[in-house]
C-alpha positions as a printed NumPy array, in Angstrom:
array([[-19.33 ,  41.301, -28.243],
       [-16.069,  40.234, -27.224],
       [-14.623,  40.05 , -23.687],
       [-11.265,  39.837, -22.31 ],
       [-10.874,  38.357, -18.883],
       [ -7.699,  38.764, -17.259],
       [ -6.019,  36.44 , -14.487],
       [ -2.24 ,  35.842, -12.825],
       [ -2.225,  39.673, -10.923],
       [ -0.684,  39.976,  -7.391],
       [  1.59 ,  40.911,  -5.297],
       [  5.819,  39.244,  -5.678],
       [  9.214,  40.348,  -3.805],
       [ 11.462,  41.646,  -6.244],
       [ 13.578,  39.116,  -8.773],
       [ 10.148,  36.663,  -8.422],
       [  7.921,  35.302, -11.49 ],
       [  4.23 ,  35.59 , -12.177],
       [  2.207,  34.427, -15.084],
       [ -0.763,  36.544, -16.478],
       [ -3.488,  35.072, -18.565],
       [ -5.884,  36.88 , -20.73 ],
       [ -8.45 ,  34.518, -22.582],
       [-11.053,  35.91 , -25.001],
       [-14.551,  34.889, -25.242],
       [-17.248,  35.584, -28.083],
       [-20.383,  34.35 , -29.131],
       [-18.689,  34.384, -32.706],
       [-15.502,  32.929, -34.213],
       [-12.303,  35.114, -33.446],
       [ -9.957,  35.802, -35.09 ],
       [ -7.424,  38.223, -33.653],
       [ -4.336,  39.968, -35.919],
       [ -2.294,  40.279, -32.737],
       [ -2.87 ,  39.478, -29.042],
       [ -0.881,  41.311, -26.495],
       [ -0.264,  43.29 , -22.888],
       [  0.296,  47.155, -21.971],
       [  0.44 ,  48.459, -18.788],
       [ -0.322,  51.927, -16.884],
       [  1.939,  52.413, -13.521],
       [  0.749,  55.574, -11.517],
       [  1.205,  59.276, -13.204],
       [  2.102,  57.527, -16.721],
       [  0.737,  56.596, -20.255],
       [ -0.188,  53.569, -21.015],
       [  2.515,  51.327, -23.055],
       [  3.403,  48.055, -24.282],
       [  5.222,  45.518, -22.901],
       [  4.771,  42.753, -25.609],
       [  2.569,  41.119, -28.394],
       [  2.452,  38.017, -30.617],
       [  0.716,  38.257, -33.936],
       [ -1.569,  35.441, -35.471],
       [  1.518,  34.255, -37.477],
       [  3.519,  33.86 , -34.379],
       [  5.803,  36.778, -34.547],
       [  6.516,  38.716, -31.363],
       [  7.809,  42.022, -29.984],
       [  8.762,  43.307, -26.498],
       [  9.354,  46.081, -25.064],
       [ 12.818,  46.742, -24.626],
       [ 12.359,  47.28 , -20.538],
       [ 11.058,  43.591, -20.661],
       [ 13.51 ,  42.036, -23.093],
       [ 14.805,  38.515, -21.684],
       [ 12.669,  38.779, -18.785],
       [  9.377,  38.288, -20.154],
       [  7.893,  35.73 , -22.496],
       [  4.634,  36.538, -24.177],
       [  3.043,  32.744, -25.808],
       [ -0.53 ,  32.129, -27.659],
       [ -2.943,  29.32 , -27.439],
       [ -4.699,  30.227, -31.102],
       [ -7.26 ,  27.37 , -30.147],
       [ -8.292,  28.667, -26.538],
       [ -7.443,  32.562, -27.805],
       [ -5.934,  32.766, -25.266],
       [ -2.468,  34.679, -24.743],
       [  0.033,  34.489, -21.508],
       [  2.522,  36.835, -20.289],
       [  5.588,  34.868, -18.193],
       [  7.505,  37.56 , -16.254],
       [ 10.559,  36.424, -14.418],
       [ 12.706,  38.777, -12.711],
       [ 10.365,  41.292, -11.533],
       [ 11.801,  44.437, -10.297],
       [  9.904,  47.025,  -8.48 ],
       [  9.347,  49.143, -11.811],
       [  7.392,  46.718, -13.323],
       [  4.328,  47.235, -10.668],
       [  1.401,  48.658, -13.14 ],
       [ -1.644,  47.745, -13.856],
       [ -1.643,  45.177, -16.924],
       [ -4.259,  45.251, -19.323],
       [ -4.36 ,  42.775, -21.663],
       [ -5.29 ,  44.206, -25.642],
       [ -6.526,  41.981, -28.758],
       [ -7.246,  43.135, -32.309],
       [ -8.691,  41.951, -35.046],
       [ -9.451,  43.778, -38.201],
       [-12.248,  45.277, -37.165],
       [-11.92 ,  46.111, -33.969],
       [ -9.5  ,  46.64 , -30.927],
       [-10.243,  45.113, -27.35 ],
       [ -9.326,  45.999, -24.517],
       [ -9.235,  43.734, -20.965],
       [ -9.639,  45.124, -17.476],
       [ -6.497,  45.18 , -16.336],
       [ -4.901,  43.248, -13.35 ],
       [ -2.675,  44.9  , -11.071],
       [  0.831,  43.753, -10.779],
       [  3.024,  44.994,  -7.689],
       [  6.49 ,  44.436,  -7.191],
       [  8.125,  44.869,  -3.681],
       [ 11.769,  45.725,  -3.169]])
């Protein structure tokens, strides 16, 4: 069984910074492919904002592009999303996603809102 526990949610003014952190726990070793975030705002689908793969490569959404930085701690599997620059359309509910070969995990999501 593998869990995902979320952190780093809340509420910022517009142009602020908050962190997410999504660590993964298992009574096993892990070993995830990729590690990443989506997120769901109200009335939409579900999409990604940005991964990192086990060998360190990385995409982004192109809404997030030099705003946010996705980074991996392989040892802790852990994975952090650093989003500067918040703007009101960001605000969704971030759910942090982790797949191995296997299997895909989900987290539980943490709710991110951005005031104007």
């Amino acid at each position: 069984q593998v869990q995902l526990e979320e952190s780093g949610g809340g509420l910022v003014q517009a142009g602020g910074s908050l962190r997410l952190s999504c660590a993964a726990t298992s009574g096993r070793t892990l070993r995830f492919n990729a590690m990443g975030w989506y997120r769901q705002a109200p009335g939409k689908q579900r999409e990604l904002v940005a991964y990192v793969t086990s060998g360190g490569s990385t995409n982004y959404a192109d809404s997030v592009k030099d705003r946010f930085t996705i980074s991996r701690d392989y040892a802790k599997n852990t994975v952090y999303l650093q989003m500067n620059s918040l703007k009101p359309e960001d605000t969704a509910v971030y759910y942090c996603n982790a797949v191995t070969v296997f299997a895909n995990y989900w987290g539980q999501g943490t709710q991110v809102t951005v005031s104007s």
